[in-house]
NUVO-994145 format. One line per field, with one value per residue (C-alpha): residue number from 1; residue in one letter; x, y, z. Coordinates in steps of 0.25 Angstrom, whole numbers. Example, Ala and Ser with C-alpha at 12.3 -4.5 7.8 and 13.67 -1.06 7.14 Angstrom:
2
drenke: [1 2]
seti: [A S]
c1: [49 55]
c2: [-18 -4]
c3: [31 29]
//
This chain:
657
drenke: [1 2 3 4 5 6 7 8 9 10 11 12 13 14 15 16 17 18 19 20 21 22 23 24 25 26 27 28 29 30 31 32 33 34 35 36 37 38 39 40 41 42 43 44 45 46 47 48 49 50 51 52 53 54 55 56 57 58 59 60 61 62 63 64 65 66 67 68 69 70 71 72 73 74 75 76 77 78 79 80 81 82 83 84 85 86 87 88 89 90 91 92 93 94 95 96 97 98 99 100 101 102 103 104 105 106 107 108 109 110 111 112 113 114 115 116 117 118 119 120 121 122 123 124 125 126 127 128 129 130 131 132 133 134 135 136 137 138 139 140 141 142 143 144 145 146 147 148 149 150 151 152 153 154 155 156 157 158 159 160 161 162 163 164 165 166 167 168 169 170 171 172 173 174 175 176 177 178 179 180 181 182 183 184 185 186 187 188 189 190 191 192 193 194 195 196 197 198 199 200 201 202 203 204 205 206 207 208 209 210 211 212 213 214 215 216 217 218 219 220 221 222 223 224 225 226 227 228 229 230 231 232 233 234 235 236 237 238 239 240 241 242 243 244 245 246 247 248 249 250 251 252 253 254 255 256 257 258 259 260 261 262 263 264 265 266 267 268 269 270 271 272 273 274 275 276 277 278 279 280 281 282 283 284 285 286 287 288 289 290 291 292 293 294 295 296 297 298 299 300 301 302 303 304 305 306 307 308 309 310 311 312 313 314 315 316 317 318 319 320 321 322 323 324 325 326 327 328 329 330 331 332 333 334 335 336 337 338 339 340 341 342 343 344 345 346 347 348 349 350 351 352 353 354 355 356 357 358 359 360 361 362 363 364 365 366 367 368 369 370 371 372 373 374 375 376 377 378 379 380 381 382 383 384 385 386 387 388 389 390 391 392 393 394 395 396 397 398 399 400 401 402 403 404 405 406 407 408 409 410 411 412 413 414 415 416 417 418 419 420 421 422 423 424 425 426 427 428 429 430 431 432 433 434 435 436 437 438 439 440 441 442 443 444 445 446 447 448 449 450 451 452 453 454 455 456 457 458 459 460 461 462 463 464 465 466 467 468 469 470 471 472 473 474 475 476 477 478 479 480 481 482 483 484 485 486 487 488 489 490 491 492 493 494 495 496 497 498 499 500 501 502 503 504 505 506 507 508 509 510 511 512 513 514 515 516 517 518 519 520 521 522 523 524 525 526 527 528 529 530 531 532 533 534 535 536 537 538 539 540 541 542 543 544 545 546 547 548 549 550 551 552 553 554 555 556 557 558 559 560 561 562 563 564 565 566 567 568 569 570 571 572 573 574 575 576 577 578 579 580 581 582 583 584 585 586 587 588 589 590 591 592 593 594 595 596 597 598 599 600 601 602 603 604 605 606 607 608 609 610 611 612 613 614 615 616 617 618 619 620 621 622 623 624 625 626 627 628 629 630 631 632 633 634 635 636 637 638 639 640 641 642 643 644 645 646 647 648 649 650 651 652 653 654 655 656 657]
seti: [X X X X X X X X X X X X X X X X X X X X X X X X X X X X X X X X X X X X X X X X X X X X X X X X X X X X X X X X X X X X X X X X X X X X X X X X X X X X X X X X X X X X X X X X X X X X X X X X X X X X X X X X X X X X X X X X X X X X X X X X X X X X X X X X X X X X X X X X X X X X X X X X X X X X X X X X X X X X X X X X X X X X X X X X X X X X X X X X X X X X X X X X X X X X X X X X X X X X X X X X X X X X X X X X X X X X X X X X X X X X X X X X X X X X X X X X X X X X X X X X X X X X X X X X X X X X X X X X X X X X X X X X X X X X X X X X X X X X X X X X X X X X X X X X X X X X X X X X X X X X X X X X X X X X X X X X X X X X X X X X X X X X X X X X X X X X X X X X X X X X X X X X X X X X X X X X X X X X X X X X X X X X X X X X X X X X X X X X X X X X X X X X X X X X X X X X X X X X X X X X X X X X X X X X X X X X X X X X X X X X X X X X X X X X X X X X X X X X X X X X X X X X X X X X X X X X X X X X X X X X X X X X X X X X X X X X X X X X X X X X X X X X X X X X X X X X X X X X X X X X X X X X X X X X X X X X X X X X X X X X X X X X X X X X X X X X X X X X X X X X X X X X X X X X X X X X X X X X X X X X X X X X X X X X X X X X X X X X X X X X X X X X X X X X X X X X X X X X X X X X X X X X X X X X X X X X X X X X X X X X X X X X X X X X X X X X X X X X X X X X X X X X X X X X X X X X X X X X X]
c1: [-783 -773 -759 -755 -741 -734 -719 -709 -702 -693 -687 -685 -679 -673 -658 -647 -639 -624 -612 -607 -595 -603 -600 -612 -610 -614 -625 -633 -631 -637 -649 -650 -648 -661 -667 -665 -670 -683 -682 -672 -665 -652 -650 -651 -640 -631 -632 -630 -617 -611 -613 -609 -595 -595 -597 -586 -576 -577 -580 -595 -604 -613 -616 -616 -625 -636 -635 -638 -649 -655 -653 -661 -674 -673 -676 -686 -693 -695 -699 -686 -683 -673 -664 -667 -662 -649 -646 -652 -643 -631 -634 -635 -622 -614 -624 -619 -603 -605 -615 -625 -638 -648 -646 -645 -659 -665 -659 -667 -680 -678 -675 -689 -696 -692 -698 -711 -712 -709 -721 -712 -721 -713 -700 -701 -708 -697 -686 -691 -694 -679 -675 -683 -675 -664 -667 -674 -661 -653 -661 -662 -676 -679 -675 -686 -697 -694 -693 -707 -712 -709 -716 -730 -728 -729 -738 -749 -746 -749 -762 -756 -761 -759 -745 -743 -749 -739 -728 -730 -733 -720 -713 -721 -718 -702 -701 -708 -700 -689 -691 -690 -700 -698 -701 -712 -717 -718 -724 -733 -735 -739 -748 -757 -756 -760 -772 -775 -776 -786 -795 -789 -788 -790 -778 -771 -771 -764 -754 -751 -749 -741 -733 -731 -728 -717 -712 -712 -705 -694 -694 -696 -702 -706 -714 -719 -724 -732 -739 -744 -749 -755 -761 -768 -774 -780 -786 -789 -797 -803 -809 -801 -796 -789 -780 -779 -773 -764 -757 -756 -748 -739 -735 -734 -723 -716 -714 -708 -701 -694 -695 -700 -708 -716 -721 -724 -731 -741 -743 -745 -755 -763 -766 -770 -779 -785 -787 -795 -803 -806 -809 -797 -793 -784 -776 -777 -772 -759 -755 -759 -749 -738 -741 -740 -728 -720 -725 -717 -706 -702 -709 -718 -724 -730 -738 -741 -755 -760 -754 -761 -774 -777 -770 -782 -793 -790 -790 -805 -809 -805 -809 -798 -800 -791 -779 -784 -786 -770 -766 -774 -768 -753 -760 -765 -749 -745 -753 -750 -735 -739 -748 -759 -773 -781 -775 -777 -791 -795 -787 -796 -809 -804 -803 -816 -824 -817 -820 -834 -837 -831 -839 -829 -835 -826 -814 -821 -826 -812 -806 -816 -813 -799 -803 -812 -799 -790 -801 -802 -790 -788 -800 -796 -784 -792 -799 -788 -783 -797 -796 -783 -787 -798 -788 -779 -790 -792 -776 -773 -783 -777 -763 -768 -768 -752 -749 -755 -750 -736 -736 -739 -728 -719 -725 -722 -708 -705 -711 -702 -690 -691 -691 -681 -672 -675 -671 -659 -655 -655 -648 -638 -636 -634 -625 -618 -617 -613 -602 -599 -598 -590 -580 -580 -576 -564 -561 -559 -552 -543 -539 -536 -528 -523 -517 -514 -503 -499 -498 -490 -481 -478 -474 -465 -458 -456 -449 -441 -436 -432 -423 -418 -414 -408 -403 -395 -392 -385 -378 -374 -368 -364 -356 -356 -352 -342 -334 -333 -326 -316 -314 -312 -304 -294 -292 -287 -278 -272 -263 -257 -254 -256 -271 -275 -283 -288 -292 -302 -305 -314 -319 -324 -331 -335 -343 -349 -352 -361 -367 -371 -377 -385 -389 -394 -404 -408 -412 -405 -401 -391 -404 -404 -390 -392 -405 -419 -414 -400 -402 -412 -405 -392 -402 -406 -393 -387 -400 -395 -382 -385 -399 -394 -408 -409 -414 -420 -422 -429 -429 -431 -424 -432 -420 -427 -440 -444 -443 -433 -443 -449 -436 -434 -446 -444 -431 -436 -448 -439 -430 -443 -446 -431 -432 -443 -438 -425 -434 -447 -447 -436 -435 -423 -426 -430 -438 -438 -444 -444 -451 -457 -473 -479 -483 -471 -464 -468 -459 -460 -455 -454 -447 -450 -452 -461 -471 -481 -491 -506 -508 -496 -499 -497 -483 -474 -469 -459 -473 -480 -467 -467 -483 -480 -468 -477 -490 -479 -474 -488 -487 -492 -489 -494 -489 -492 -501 -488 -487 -476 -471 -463 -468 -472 -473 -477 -475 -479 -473 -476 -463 -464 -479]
c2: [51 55 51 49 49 40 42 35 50 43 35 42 56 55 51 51 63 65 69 83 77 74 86 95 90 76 81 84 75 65 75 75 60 60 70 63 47 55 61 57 44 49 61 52 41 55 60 46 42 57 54 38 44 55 45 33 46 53 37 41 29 39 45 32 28 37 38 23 26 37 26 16 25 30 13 12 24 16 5 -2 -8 -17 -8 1 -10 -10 4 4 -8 -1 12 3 -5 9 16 4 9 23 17 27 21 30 27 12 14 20 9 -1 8 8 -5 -9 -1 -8 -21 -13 -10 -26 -27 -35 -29 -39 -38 -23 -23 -30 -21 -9 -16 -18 -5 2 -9 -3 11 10 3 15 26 29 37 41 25 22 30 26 10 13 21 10 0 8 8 -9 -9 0 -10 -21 -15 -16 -2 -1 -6 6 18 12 15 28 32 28 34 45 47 44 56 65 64 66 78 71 80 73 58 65 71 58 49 59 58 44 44 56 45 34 40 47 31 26 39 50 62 70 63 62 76 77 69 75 88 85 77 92 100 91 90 104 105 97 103 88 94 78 75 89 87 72 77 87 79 70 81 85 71 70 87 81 69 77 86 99 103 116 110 98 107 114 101 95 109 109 94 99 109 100 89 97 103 89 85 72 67 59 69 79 69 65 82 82 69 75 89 81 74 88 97 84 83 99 97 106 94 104 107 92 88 98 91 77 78 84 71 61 70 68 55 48 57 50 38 39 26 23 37 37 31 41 51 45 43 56 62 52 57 72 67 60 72 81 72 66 50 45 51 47 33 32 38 27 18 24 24 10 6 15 8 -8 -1 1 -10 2 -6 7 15 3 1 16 17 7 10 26 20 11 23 30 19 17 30 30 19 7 -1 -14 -8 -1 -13 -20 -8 -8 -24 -19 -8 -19 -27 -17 -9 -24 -25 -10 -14 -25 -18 -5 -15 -20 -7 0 -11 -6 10 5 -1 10 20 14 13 26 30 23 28 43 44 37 47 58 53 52 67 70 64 70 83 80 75 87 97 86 86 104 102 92 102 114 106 101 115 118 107 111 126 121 111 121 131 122 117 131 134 123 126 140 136 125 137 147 135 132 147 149 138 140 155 149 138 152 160 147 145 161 160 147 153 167 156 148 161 168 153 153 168 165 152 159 172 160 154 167 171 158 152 163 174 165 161 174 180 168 171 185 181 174 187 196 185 184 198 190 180 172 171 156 159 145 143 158 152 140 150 158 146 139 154 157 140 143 157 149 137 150 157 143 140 154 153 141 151 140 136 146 140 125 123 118 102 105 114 102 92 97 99 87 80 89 86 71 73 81 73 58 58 52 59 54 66 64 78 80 91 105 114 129 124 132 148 151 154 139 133 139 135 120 120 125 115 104 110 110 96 91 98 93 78 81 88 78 65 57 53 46 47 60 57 71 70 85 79 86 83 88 104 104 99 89 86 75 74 62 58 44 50 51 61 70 68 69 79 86 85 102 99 113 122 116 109 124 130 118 120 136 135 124 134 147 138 134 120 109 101 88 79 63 60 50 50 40 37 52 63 66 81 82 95 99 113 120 128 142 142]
c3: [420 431 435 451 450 463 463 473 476 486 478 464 468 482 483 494 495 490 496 496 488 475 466 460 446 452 460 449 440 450 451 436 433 445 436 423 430 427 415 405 406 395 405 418 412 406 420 426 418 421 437 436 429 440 453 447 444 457 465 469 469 477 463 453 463 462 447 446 457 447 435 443 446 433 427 440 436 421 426 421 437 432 428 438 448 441 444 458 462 454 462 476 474 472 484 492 488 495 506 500 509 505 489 494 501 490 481 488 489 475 472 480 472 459 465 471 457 450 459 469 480 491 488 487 499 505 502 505 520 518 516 527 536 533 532 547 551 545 548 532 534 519 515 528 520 506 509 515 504 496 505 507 492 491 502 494 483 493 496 510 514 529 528 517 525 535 527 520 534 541 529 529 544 542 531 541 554 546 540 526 517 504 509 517 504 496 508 508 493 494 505 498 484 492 499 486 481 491 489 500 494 505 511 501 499 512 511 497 502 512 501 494 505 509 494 494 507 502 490 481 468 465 477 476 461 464 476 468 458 469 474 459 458 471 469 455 460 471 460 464 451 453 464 456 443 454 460 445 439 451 449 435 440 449 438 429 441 442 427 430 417 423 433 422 414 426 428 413 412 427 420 407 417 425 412 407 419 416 402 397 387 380 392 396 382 383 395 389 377 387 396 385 378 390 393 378 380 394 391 406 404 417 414 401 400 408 399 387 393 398 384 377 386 382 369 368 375 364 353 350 352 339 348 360 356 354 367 374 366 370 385 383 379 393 402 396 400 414 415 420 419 424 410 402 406 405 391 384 391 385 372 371 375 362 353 357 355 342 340 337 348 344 350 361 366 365 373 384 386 388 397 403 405 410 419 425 429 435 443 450 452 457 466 472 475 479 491 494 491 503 512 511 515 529 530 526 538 547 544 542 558 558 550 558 571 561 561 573 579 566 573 588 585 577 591 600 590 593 607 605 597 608 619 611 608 625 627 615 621 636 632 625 636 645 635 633 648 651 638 645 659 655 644 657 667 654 652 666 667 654 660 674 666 658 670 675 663 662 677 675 663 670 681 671 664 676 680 667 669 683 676 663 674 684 671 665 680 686 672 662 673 679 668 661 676 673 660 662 677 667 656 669 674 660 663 673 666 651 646 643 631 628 643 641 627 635 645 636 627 640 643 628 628 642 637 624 633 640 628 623 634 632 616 606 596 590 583 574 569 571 570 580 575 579 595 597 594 602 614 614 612 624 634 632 636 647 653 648 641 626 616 603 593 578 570 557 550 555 555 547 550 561 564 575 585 582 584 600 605 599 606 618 617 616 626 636 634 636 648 654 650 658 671 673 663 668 653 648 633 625 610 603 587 580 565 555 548 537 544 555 565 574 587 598 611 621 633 641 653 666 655 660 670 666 677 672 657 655 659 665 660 651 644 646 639 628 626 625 615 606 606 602 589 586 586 593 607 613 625 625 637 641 656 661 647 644 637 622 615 602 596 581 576 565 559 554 561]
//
């Protein structure tokens, strides 16, 4: 007696990804507790109380999420749906917190399964339409093929075939133009188990083995293991033995792979099956007992009937019928559990054949009127579904050309989307050369222009130092020269006469007071002695007595801040920009704010005059000479766009850079 194992895959092992931000320690805890929802139920609640205290330290309802996600399947997977939906809806009110959509999806898919499961065929139906509305809306494509995974799976139960080809189809096609190898895999998975329902073997097996080869690309040891056991049931029932023990021994592998209990078990109770078929009731009773050991320690009770049947058949076989009279008895208990009618019938028909030929003919009558029952009841039900199996068969032809026509526009997209990507690529490289071109041609025109205003400023400054030179030359000549001859014009005529000290005292001073006004201009070595916040302020206060313009000075305390080269090039900056005030604003006020920040020193100069015209906005060469002085301290300069309403230079200096 076989065992076709039909799992949700969707549903029960795939979960949203996390943030890079969750630590290692976290990560696989949440992939053991997932580990454990199978397994072992004190390890998955250990795992889950570590992660809980985890997410409410470190404020990550991402991960207290997930755990009560993992409780929930854990009670789903026992048939205990109430309690799962306390944990599913525990896990969606925290998903909701961190707006974690895709947990939120699979909640709801979850959540529909529960009902699909009460037997609230409508209502679930219901909410998996809901929840492909809102993942068509959003675009969620693995939510699309899940809700209608979940509705192909009401539909079979509503015996509304067409309508459930249509929607393993869709999803099946949704999973494929997107490149998604594990959903492809379980659609797949479904298609071959439905075909193999209604009698396609041949077509199941396709489908089958394209479940495996996408399992196998994606590397989804589960999808990978049930599709081979799929794939032994239908070699089995096709009478190919040798591939048949092939498929079984490598879902053997992959179940203990991915310690799943439950899968092992179906490996263990599928071989006891084969080597009973074969007649090798040794090997098929090892494989029995390790079935039915498995079985009690994890208490599988949706498949442990099947594990005592077939453990009693081996048993009859070899003579032993006392013993196997009492596993039917234990699979009789199994399958009034599950409510399987098909066990039950074929339990008591197994055990009035041992008693009548035991000869107690009273109590093999009494079991065959309960076989009679039961086998009644499993009829109509196998009648039911045979008309359904029927019209499946016709829908399934029908949709077998859908899907083909589904591939081959899957294939022609994929030739288009290469042309496309070729054709992006030319466009990328023109596009690039043309930037590239361009960006070379106003690089070329910039450094030209760049080297014309250089050529220009070196020009103007060789201009302004050769005025200054004729300028100093005139003053040292005009002022100095001249009233040295009278002081010395006044010692000669002293022989004549008495020398007025006093009165060659004030020419002297008058002579050193003009020499240092010179030597000033030159260079402000006074700010070696006083300091940059002394010379400026003193400047400033002598260009408003001399021009009639006020001045408004803030500065913090910079004195010893900056290195003696720093300090003349500021001075000279601000000298620069009072000068072009007094030649081209027309300003009457003067705002000047030297103020320190956290890295260095930030200085700000206004004026409210005529300001610089757009079409002038790179100034002369007094901006040129402020622009060229700011770049040599390293720091950085910017002019308001204030046309009509003054000027505004911001200056930002880094001391000691």
């Amino acid at each position: 007696m076989k065992y076709l194992l039909f799992v949700f895959f969707s549903l029960l092992f795939f979960f949203p990804s996390k943030g890079n931000n969750e630590s290692v320690t976290l990560d696989s805890l949440l992939r053991e507790a997932r580990k454990f929802s199978f397994t072992d139920s004190a390890a998955l609640f250990s795992a889950g109380r570590k992660i809980i205290e985890y997410a409410k330290k470190e404020k990550q309802p991402n991960a207290e999420a997930e755990i009560n996600f993992v409780y929930g399947n854990f009670f789903y997977l026992k048939a205990d749906y109430k309690r799962a939906e306390e944990y599913y809806s525990e896990a969606y009110n925290l998903a909701k917190k961190y707006r974690g959509d895709s947990l939120l999806a699979l909640i709801e898919i979850r959540k529909s399964f529960i009902e699909f499961e009460s037997g609230n065929w409508n209502k679930s139906e219901a909410l998996f339409s809901s929840v492909l509305e809102k993942a068509e809306k959003s675009s969620d494509t693995i939510s699309m093929i899940e809700a209608l995974n979940g509705l192909a799976q009401v539909k079979e139960k509503k015996s509304e075939r067409d309508e459930t080809m249509k929607h393993y189809i869709r999803a099946l096609s949704l999973a494929m133009k997107s490149g998604k190898k594990n959903e492809t895999a379980y659609i797949f998975n479904n298609l071959g188990l439905l075909k193999f329902n209604t009698g396609q073997l041949d077509e199941a097996k396709k489908d089958l083995r394209e479940a495996l080869k996408n399992a196998l690309e994606a590397g989804n040891d589960r999808i990978i293991a049930n599709a081979n056991l799929n794939l032994g049931l239908i070699y089995d029932e096709s009478g190919i033995k040798d591939s048949a023990l092939y498929f079984y021994m490598s879902f053997f592998y992959f179940s203990k792979k991915i310690d799943e209990p439950r899968s092992i078990a179906t490996a263990y109770i599928n071989l006891t099956s084969f080597y009973y078929d074969k007649k090798n009731y040794l090997i098929a009773g090892s494989y029995g007992d390790s079935a039915i050991n498995l079985i009690r320690e994890k208490n599988l009770v949706e498949i442990s009937s099947k594990g005592f049947i077939n453990k009693a058949q081996v048993l009859k076989k070899m003579g032993k019928s006392e013993l196997a009279m009492k596993f039917l008895d234990s699979a009789v208990v199994a399958a009034k559990a599950i409510e399987s009618f098909e066990d039950l019938a074929f339990c008591y028909n197994y055990q009035s054949e041992i008693m009548a030929e035991e000869k107690k003919f009273s109590e093999a009558f009494r079991l065959f009127q309960l076989y009679k029952l039961y086998n009644d009841s499993s009829n109509n039900l196998s009648a039911k579904k045979k008309m359904a199996e029927l019209q499946v068969q016709y829908d399934v032809e029908q949709k077998e050309n859908e899907l083909l026509k589904e591939r081959n526009k899957v294939e022609i997209l994929e030739k288009e989307n290469e042309i496309k990507k070729v054709r992006q690529k030319q466009i990328l490289f023109f596009v690039l050369g043309f930037t590239l071109a361009v960006s070379a041609f106003f690089y070329i025109r910039y450094i030209r222009l760049s080297k014309k205003q250089q050529e220009a400023f070196s020009r103007k400054l060789i201009e302004d130092i050769e005025k200054e030179r004729n300028r100093i030359a005139k003053d040292l000549h005009d002022d100095i020269g001249s009233s040295l001859s009278m002081i010395k014009n006044k010692i000669y005529s002293s022989k004549e006469k008495t020398v007025d000290v006093q009165e060659i005292s004030a020419d002297v001073s008058t002579v050193i007071e003009h020499t240092r006004l010179i030597s000033h201009q030159l260079y402000p070595s006074y700010i070696e002695k006083t300091g940059l916040q002394s010379v400026i302020k003193e400047f400033t206060i002598k260009a408003e007595k001399d021009s009639g313009l006020l001045f408004l000075t803030e500065m913090d305390e910079i004195n010893g801040i900056f290195l003696p080269e720093q300090k003349a090039h500021i001075f000279r900056i601000v000298q620069e920009c009072v000068n072009n005030t007094l030649k081209y604003a027309g300003a009457t006020a003067v705002k000047l704010s030297l103020l320190k920040f956290k890295n260095g020193i930030k200085m700000v100069y206004q004026d409210n005059g005529v300001g610089i015209s757009k079409k002038n906005s790179q100034g002369g060469i007094g901006l040129m000479s402020i622009r060229e002085r700011t770049k040599i301290l390293g720091g950085d300069f910017s002019q308001g766009d204030n046309e009509g309403k003054g000027v505004k230079f911001t200056f930002t200096f880094f001391p000691g850079g």
